[in-house]
N, C-alpha and C positions, 0 to 999 in steps of 0.2 A: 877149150870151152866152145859150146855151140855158138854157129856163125851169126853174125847181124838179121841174115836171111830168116833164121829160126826165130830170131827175138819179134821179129815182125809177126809171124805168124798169128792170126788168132788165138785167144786165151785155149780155147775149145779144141783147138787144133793143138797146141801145145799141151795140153791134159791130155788127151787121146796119143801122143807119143810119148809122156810122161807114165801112165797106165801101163801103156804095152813093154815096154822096159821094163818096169815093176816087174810083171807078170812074168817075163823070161827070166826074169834075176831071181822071181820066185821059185824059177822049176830049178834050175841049175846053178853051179857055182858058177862061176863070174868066166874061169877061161875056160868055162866048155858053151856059154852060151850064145846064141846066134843070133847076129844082127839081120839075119833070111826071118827068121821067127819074131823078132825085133818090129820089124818090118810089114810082116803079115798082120801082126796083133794088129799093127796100128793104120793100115788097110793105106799104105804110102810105097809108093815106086821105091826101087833101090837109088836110083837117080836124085828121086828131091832126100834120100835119106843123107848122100854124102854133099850134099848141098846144106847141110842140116850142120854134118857134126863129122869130128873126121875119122872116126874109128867109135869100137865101143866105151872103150876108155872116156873117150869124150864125153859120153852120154853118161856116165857115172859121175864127172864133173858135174854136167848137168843137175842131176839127180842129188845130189849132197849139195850143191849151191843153194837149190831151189828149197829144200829142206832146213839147213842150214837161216836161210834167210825167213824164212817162215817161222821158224822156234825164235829165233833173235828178236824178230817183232812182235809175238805172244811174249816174250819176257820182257823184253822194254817197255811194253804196254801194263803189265801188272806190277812192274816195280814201279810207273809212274801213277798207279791205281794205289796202291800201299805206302806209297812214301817213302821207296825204296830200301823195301827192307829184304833183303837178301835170303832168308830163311824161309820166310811166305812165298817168293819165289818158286825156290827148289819145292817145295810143298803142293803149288802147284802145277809144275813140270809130273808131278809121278800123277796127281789126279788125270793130267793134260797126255800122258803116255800110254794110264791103263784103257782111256778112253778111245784112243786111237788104237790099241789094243784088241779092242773090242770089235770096233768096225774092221780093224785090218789084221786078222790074225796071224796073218804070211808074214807083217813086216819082219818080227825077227828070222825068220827066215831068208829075206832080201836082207838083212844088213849083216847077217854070218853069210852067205852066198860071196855078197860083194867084197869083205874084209876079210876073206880067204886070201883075195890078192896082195900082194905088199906093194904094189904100185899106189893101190888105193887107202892103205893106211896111210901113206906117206903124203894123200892128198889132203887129208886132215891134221895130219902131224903125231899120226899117232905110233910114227916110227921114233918120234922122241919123246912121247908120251913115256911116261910123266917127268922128264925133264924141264927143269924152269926154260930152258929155251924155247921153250912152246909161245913163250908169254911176249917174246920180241915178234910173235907172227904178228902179220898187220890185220889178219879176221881173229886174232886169239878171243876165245867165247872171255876167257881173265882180263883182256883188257877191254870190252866192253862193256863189260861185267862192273869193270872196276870205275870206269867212265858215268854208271847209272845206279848204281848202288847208295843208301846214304853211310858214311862210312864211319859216322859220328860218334859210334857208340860201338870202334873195334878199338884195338889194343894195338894196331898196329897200321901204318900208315900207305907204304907202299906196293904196286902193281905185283911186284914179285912175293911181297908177304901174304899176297891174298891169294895166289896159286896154290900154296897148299892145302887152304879152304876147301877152292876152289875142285880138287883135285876128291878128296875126303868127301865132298857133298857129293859130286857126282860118281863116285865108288858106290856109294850107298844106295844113291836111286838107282843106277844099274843095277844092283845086287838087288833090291825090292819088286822089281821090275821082273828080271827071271824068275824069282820066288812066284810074283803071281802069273808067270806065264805059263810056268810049268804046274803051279797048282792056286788056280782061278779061282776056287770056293774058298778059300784061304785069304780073302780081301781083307777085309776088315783085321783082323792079327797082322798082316802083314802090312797095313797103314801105317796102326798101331806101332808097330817093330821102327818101322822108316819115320816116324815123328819121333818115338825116343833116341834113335841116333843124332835125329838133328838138334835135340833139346841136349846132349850131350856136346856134339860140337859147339852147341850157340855159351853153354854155360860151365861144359866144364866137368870134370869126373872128382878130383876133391873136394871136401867142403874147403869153405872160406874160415880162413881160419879169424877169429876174433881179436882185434888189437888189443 
């Protein structure tokens, strides 16, 4: 993880080496790119860089923390906006992605670049992805999920019953996601498509059968 020295840093100074990382992760995959180019983007000695972070790895740390904690607090702010309701949520995660989408059309590109490496899957867990042992993580998005959610009106009670959910919502918004990356004039049907999956998870593919 970046050193105490970086945390200090000014916010401005910390976006401006946040940026320049982007940028390189955007040209290359993850083991061809260079912390020299790293570097330059972000107009920093090589000196205060290793003062900074201890290798590029580090700064992918960086990079997925900093993100990571950014999406956790847009979702814990609109599940306490909603009344925690889990599906409004995810709902607005795909508006909240194609949006950032928009402004950043590289990211898919930086996060296939970066998850080429399997050091880096294994920084999120997605070397055990989709194993419920995800859910013993101490950052699992399931157990804070499961912490902010109101859960009143599921069928099932525990942190590991909700991984499934959990697992099934976010397939989907991925998958909605590429659909509109690869074909962008396609927004609306492909909303369309990603709310009826979630009105099928929320309620269910049988009818109700009649007592």
């Amino acid at each position: 993880m970046p050193t105490e020295r970086f945390n200090r840093l000014p916010e401005a100074k910390r976006q401006a080496i946040r940026e320049a990382a982007l940028k390189e992760f955007a040209r290359v995959p993850f083991d061809k790119a260079s912390i020299n180019q790293i570097i330059r983007n972000a107009d920093i000695s090589r000196g205060s860089f290793y003062t900074y972070f201890v290798d590029k790895q580090d700064v992918v740390e960086f990079l997925l923390k900093d993100t990571f904690e950014k999406m956790e607090d847009i979702c814990k702010k609109e599940l306490n906006h909603n009344g925690g309701d889990y599906f409004a949520m995810v709902e607005m995660m795909f508006d909240y992605f194609v949006g950032e989408l928009r402004q950043n059309p590289d990211m898919v590109t930086v996060a296939r670049n970066i998850f080429f490496n399997k050091e880096n899957n294994e920084l999120v867990g997605m070397g055990r992805w989709p194993s419920p042992d995800c859910v013993a993580m101490p950052d699992s998005p399931a157990r804070w999920m499961y912490e902010n959610i109101d859960r009143s009106r599921f069928r099932f009670e525990t942190m590991e019953e909700i991984f499934p959910l959990a697992v099934l919502a976010m397939s989907s918004l991925a998958t909605s996601l590429k659909q509109y990356y690869e074909y962008p004039e396609q927004l609306e049907n492909i909303r369309k498509m990603f709310c009826k999956s979630l009105d099928i998870l929320k309620y269910g593919v049988y009818k109700r059968e009649e007592p």
